[in-house]
C-alpha positions in Angstrom: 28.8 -98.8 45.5 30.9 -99.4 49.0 28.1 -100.2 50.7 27.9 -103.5 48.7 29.8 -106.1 49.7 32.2 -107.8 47.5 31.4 -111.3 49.1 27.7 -111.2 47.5 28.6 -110.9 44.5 29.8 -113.3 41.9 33.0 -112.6 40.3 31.3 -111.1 37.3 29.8 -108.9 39.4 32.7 -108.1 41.0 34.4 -107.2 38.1 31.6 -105.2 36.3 31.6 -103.1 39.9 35.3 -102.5 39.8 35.3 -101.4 36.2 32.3 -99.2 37.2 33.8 -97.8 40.1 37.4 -97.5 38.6 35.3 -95.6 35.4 33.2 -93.1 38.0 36.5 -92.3 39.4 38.3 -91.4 36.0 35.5 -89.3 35.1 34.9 -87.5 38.4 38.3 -86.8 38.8 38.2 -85.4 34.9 35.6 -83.3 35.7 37.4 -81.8 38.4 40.3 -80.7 36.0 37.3 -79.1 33.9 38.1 -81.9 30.8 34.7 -81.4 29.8 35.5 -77.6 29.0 37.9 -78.2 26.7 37.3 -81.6 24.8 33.9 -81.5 22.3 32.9 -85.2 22.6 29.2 -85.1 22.4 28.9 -86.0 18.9 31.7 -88.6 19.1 29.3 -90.6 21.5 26.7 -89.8 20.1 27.6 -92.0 17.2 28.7 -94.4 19.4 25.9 -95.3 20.9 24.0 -95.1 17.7 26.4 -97.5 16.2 26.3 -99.7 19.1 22.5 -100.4 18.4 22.6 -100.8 15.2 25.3 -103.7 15.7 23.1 -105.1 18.5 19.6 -104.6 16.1 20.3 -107.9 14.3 19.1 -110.1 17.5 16.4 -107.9 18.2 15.3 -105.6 15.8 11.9 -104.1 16.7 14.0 -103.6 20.6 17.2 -102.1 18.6 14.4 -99.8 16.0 12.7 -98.5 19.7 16.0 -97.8 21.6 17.3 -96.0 18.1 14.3 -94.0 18.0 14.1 -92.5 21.1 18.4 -92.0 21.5 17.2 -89.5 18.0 14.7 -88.1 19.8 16.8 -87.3 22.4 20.4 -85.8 20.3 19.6 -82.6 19.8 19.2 -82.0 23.5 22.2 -84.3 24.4 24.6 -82.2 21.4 22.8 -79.1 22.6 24.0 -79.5 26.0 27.9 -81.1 25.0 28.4 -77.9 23.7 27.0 -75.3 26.7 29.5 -77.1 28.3 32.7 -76.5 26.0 34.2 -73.6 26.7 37.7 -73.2 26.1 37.7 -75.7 22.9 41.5 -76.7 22.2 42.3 -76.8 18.9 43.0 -80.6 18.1 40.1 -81.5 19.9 37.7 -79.2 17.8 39.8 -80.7 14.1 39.0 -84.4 15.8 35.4 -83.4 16.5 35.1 -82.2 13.2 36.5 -85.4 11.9 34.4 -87.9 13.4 31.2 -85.5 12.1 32.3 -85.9 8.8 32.8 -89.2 8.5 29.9 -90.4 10.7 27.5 -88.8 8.0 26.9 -92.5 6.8 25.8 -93.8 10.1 22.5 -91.8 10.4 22.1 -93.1 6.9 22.2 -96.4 8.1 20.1 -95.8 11.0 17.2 -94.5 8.3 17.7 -97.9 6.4 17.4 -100.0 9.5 14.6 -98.3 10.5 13.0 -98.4 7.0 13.5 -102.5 7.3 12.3 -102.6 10.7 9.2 -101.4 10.4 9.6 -97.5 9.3 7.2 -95.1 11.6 5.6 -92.3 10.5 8.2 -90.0 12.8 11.4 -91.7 11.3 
């Protein structure tokens, strides 16, 4: 990212590239402190990003069904590997984890019915 010069891009750009950078930083330097070890968020993005589709799926639904179909493929590996990486789970963060579980239930629910009215697959 330094190697691109501020003066070719437009200020969009520009500001997308700070935000990136200014993000990579955050998490580099949270990574360092071993944040990752302690805080359980894989399932918290997880839904996220799940959610995220499915708000986007109403432009393009047969775009937002594909992209939701192969993020499911792709959880159990992505939760899998959020928790090799937890070791030293505090507390709070495990009762917050927990939380957002429970009351994300209803969003693979309404993943299923999206699907269903997309176009359901034999895999969904």
């Amino acid at each position: 990212m330094e190697t691109i010069s501020p003066r070719d891009l437009s200020n969009e750009q520009q500001l997308d590239r700070l935000a990136l950078r200014s993000q990579l930083l955050k998490e580099c330097e949270d990574f360092a402190r071993g944040r990752h070890t302690l805080e359980p968020t894989g399932p918290e993005h997880l839904l996220n990003i799940l959610l995220h589709e499915l708000m986007r799926g109403g432009d393009e639904p047969k775009r937002a069904a594909r992209n939701l179909r192969s993020l499911l493929k792709q959880a159990p590996d992505f939760i899998e590997e959020g928790a090799a990486m937890v070791r030293k789970p505090e507390r709070v963060w495990l009762a917050v984890m927990e939380q957002t579980v429970e009351g994300g239930q209803v969003l693979p629910e309404g993943v299923g019915q999206f699907l269903g009215g997309a176009g359901s697959q034999r895999g969904d």
